[in-house]
N, CA, C and O of each residue as an XYZ file, in Angstrom:
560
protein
N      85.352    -53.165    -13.608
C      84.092    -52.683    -13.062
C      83.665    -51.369    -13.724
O      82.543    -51.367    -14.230
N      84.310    -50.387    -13.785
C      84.642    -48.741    -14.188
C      83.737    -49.585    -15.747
O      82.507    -49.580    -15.802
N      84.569    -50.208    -16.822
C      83.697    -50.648    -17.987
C      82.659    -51.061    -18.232
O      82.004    -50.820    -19.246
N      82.200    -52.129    -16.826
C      80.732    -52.217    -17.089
C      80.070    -51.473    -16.773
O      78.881    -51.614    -17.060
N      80.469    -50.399    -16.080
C      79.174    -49.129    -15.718
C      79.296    -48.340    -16.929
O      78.203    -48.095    -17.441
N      80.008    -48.008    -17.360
C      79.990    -47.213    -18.467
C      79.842    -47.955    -19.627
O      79.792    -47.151    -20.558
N      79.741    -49.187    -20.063
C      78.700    -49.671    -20.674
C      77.055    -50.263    -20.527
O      76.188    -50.876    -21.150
N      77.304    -49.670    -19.371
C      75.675    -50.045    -18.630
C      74.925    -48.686    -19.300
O      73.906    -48.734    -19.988
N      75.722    -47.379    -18.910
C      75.158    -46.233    -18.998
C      75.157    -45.614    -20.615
O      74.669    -44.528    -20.928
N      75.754    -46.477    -21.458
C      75.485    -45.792    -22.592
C      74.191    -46.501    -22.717
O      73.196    -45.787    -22.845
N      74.061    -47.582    -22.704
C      72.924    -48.544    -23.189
C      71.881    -48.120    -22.590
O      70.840    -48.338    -23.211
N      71.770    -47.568    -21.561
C      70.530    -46.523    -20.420
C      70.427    -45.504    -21.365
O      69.395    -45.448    -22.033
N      71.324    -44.679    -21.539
C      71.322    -43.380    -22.832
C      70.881    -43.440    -23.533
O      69.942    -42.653    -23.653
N      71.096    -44.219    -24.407
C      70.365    -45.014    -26.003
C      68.849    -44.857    -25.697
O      68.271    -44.303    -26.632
N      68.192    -45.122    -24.854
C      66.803    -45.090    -24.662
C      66.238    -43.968    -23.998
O      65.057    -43.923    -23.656
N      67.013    -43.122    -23.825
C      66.415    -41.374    -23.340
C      66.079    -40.575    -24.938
O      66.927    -40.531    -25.829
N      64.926    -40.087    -25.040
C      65.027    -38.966    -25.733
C      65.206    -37.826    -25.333
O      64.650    -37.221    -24.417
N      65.951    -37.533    -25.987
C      67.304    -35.956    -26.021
C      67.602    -36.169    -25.359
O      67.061    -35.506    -24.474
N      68.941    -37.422    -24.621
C      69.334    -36.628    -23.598
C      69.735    -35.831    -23.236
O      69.394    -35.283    -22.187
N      71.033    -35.315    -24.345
C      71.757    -34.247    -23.779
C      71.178    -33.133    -23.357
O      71.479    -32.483    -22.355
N      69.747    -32.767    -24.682
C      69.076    -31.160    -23.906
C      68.157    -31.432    -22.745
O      68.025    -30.638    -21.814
N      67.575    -32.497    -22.827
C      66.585    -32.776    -21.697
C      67.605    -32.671    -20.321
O      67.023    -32.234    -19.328
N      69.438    -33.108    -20.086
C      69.883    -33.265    -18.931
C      70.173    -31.749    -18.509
O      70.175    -31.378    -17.335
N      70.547    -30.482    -20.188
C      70.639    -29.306    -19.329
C      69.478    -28.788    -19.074
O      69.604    -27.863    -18.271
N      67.890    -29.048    -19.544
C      66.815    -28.670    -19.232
C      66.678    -28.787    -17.662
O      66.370    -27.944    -16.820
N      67.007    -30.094    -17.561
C      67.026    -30.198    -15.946
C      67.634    -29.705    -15.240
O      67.207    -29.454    -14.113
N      68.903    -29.371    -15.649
C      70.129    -28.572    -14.765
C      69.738    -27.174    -14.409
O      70.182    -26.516    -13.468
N      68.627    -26.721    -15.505
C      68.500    -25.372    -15.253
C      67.778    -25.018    -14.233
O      67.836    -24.103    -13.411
N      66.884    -26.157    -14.481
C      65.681    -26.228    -13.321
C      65.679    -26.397    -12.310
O      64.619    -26.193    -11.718
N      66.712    -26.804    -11.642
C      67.637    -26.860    -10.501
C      67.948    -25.634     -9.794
O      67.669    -25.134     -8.704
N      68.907    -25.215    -11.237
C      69.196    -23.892    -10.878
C      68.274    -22.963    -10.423
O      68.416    -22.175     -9.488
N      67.465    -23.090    -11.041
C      66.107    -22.065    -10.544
C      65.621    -22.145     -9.462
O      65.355    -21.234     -8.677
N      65.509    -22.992     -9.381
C      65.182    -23.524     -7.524
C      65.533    -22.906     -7.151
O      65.069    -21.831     -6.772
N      67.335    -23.668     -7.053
C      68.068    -23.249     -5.966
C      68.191    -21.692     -5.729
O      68.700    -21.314     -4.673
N      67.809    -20.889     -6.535
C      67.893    -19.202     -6.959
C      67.057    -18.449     -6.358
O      67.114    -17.422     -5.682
N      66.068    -19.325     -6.822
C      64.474    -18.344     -6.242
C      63.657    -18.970     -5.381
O      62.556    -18.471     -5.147
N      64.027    -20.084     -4.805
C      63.327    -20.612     -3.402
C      62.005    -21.630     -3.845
O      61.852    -22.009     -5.006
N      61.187    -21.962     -2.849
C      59.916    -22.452     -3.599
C      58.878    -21.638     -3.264
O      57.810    -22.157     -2.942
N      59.039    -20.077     -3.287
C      57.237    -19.360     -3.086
C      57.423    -18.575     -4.063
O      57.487    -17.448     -3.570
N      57.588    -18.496     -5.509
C      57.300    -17.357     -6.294
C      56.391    -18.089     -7.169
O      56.307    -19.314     -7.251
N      55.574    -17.032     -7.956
C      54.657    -17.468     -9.174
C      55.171    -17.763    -10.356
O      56.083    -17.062    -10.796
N      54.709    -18.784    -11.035
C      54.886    -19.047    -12.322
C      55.739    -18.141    -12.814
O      56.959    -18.292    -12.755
N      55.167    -17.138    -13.333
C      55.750    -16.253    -14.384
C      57.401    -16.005    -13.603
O      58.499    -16.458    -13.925
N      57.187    -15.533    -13.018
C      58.762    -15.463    -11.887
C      59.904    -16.837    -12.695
O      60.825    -16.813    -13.512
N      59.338    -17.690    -12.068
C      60.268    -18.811    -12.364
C      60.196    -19.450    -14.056
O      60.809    -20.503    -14.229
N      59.622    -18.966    -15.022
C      59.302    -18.872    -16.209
C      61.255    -17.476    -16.759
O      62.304    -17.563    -17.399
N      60.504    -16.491    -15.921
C      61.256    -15.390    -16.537
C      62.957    -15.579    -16.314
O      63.841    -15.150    -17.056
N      63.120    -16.417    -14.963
C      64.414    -17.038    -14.927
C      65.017    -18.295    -15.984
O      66.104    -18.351    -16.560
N      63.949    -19.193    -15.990
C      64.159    -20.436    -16.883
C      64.681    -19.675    -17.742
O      65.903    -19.812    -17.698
N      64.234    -18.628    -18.825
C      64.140    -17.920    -19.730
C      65.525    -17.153    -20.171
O      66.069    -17.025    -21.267
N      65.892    -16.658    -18.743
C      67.220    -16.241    -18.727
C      68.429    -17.369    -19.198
O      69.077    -17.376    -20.244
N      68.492    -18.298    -18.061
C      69.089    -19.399    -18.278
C      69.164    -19.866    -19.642
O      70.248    -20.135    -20.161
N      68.092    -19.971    -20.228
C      68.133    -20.701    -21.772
C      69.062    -19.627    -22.062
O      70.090    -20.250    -21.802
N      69.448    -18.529    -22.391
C      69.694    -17.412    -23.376
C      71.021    -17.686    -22.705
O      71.957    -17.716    -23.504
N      71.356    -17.905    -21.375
C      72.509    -17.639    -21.186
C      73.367    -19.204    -21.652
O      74.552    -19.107    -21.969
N      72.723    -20.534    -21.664
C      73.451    -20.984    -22.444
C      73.509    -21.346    -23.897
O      74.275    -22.123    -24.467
N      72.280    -20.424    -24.494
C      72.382    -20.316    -25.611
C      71.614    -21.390    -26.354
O      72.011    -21.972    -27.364
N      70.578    -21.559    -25.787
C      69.734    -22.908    -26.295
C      68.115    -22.070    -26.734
O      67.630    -21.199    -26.011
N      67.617    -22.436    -27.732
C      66.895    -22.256    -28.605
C      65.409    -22.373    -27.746
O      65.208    -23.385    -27.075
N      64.667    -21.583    -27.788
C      63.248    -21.626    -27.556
C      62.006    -20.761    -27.945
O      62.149    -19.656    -28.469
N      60.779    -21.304    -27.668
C      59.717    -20.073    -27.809
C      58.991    -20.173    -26.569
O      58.570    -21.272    -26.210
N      58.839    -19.343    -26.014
C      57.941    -18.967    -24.790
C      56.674    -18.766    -24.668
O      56.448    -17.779    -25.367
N      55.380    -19.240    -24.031
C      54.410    -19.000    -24.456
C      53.872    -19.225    -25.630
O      53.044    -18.451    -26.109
N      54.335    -20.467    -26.320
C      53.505    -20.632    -27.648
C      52.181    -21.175    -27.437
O      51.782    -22.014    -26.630
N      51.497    -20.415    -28.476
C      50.122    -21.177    -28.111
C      49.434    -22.216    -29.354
O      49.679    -22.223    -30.561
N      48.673    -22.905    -28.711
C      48.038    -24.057    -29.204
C      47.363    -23.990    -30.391
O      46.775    -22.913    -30.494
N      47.237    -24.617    -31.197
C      46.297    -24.492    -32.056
C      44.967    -25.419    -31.856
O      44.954    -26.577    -31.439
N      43.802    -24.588    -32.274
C      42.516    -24.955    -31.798
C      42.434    -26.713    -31.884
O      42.762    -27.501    -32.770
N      41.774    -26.916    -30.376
C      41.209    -28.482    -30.919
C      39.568    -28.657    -31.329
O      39.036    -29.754    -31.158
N      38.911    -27.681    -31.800
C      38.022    -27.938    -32.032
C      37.420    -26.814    -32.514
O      37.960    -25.734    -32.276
N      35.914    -26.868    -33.451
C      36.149    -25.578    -34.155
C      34.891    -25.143    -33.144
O      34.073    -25.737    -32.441
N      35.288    -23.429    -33.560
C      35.095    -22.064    -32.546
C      35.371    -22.279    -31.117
O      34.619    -22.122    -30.156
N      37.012    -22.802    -31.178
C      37.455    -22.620    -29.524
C      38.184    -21.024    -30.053
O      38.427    -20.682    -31.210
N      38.359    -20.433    -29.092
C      38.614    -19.492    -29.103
C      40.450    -19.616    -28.842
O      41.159    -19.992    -27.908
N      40.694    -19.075    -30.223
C      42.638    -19.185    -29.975
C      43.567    -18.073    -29.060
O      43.332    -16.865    -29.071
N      44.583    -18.660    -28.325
C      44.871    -17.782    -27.429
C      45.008    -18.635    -25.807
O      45.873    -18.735    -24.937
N      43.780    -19.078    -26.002
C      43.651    -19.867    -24.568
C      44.440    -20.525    -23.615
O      44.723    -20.437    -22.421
N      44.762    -21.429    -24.891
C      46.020    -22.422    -23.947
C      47.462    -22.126    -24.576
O      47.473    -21.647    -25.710
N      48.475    -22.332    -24.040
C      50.008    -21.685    -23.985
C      50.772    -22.843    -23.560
O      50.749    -23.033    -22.344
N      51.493    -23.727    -24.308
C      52.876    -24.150    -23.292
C      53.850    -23.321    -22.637
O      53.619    -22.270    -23.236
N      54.729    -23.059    -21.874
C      55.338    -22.530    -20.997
C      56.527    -22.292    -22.221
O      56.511    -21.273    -22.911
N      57.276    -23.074    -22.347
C      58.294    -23.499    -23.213
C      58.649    -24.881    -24.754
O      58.444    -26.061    -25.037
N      59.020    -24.148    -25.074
C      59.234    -25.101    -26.728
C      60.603    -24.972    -26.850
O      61.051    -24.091    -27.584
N      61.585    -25.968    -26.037
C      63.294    -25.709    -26.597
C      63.365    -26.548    -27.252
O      62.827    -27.642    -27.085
N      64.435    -26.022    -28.645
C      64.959    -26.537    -29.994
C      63.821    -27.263    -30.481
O      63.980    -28.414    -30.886
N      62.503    -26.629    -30.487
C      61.475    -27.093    -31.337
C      61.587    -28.782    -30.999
O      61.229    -29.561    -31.882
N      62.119    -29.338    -29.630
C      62.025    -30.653    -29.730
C      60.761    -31.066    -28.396
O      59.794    -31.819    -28.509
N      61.252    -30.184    -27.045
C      60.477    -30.841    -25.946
C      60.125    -29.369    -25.451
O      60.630    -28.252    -25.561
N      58.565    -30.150    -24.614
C      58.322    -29.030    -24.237
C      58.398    -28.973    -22.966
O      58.730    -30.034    -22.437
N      58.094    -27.607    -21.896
C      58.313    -27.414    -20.839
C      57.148    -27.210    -19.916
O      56.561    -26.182    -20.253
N      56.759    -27.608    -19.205
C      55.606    -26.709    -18.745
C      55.796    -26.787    -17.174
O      55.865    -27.788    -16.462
N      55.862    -25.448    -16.837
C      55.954    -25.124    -15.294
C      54.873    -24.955    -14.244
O      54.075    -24.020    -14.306
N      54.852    -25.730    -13.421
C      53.676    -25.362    -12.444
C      54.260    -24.855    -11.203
O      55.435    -25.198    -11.066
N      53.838    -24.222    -10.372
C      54.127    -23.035     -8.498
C      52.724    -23.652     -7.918
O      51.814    -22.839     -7.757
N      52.508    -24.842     -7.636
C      51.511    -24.966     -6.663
C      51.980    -26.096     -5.306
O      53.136    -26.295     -4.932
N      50.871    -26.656     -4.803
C      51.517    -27.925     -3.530
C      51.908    -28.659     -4.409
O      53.112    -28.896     -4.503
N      51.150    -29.113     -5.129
C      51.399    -30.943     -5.799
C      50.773    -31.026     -7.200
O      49.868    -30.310     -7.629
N      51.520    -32.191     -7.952
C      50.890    -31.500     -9.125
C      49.843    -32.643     -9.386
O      50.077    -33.799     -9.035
N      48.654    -32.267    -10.030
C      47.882    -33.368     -9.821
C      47.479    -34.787    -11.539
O      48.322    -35.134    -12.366
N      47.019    -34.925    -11.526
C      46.436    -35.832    -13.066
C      46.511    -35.147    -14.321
O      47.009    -35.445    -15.407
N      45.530    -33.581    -13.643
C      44.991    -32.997    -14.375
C      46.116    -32.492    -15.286
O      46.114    -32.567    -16.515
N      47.302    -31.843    -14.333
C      48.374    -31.661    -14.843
C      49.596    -32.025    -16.406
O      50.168    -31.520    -17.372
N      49.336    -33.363    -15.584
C      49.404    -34.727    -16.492
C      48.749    -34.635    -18.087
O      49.355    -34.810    -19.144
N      47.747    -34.402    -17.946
C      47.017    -34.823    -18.760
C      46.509    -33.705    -19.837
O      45.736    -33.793    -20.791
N      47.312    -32.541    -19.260
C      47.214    -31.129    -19.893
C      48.380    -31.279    -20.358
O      48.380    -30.652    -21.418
N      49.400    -31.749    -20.195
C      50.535    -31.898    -20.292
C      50.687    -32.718    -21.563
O      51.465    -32.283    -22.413
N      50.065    -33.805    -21.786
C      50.334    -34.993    -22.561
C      49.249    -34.512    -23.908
O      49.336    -35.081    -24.996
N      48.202    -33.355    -23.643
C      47.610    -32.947    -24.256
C      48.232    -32.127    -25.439
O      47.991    -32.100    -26.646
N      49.145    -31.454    -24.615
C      50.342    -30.002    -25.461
C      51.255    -30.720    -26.252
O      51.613    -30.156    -27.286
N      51.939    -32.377    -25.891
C      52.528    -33.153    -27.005
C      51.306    -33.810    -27.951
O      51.493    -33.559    -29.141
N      50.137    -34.569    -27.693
C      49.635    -34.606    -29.033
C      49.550    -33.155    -29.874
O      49.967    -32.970    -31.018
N      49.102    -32.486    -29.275
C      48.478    -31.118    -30.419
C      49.931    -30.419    -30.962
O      49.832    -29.516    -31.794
N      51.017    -30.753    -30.585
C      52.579    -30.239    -31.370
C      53.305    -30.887    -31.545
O      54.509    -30.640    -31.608
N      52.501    -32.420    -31.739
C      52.839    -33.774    -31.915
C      54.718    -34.115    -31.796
O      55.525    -34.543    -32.621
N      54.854    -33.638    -30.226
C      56.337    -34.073    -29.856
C      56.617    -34.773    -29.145
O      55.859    -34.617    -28.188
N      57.328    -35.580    -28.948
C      57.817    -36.836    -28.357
C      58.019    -36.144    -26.611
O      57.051    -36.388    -25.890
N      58.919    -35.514    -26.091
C      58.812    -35.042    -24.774
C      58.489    -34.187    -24.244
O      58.298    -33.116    -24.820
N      58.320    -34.349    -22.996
C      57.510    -32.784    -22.259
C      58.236    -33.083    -21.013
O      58.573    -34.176    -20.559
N      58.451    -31.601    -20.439
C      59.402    -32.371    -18.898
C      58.680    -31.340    -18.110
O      59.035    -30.162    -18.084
N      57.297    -31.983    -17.244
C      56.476    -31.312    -15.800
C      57.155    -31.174    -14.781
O      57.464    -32.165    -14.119
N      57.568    -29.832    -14.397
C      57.995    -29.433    -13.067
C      57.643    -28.620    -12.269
O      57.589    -27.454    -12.661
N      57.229    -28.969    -10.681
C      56.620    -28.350     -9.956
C      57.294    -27.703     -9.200
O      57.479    -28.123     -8.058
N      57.980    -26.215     -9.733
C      58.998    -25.165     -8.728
C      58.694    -25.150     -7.085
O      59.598    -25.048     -6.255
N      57.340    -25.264     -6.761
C      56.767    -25.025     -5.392
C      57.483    -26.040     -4.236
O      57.694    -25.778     -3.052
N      57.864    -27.622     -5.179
C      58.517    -28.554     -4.196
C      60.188    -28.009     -3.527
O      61.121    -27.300     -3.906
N      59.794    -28.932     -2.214
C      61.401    -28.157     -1.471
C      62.276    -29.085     -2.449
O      63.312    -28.529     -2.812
N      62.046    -30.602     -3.038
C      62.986    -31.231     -3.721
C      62.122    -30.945     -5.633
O      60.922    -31.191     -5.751
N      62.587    -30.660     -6.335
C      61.650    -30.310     -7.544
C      62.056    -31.571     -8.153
O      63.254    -31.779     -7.959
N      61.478    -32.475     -8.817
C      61.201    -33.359     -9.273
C      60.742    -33.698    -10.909
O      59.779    -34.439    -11.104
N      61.493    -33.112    -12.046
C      61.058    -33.272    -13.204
C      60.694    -34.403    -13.356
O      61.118    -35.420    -12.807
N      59.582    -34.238    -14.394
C      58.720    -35.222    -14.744
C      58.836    -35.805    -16.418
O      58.834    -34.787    -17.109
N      58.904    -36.659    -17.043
C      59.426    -36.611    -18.232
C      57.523    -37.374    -18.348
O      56.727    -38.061    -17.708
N      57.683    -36.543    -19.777
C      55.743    -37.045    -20.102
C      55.979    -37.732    -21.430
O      56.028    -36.805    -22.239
N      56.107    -38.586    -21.914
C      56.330    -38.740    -23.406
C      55.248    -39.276    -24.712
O      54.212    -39.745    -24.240
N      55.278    -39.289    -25.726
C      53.943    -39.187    -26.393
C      54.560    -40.211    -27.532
O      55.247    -39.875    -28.496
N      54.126    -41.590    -27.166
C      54.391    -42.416    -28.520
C      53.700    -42.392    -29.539
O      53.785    -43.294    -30.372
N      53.036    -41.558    -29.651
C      52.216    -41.505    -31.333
C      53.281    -40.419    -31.527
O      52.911    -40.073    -32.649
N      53.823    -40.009    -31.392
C      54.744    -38.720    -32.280
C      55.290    -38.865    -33.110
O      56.220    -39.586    -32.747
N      55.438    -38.562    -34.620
C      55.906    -38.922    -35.417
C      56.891    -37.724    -36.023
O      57.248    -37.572    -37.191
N      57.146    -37.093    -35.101
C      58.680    -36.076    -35.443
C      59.875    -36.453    -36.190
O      60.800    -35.652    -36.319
């Protein structure tokens, strides 16, 4: 029995992208929760994520911003939250619920840095719930 689950679960694996960083991405995010509750702002739970990365030593940029989708948008505007190991991105929301729009801002930040994952999480929930967003045109 013990063999077929653990050949069940590699074959589940095989079809995650990143798992391994996407599973401590999640772990951290946990952690954060569990740390700072669900009423602080963004930046709050940004500046912890932040910690966490450094403390296990995993690669990121904070606040990178977008490059224009159109000409005379004004650059600066829009920001992903997080870019670890230049593979997936992060983006944090502190509100009730997260809505489409979310979504769709979300799925926006993998075409324009044309990367395969994005993992949406809403710190504000009592259970936080990562969201994996993924972008099959990516050609990374």
């Amino acid at each position: 029995m013990c063999k077929l689950i653990m050949r069940m679960m590699r074959k589940y694996n095989s079809k995650i992208i990143y798992p391994e960083l996407s599973f401590k991405v999640n772990g951290i995010l946990f952690k954060v929760n569990k740390e700072l509750g669900r009423f602080r702002n963004e930046k709050q739970y940004c500046d912890a994520i932040k910690q966490f990365l450094e403390n296990e030593k995993i690669k990121y940029e904070r606040e990178k911003i977008l490059p224009p989708s159109f000409e005379g948008e004004n650059t600066g505007r829009n920001k992903i939250d997080f870019l670890i190991e230049d593979k997936i991105i992060l983006e944090i929301k502190s509100k009730p619920f997260i809505t489409k729009n979310d979504y769709y801002q979300t799925k926006r930040y993998l075409t324009s840095f044309n990367k395969k994952l994005a993992i949406l999480a809403n710190m504000r929930s009592y259970y936080i719930k990562p969201v994996r967003v993924l972008n099959a045109d990516a050609n990374e």
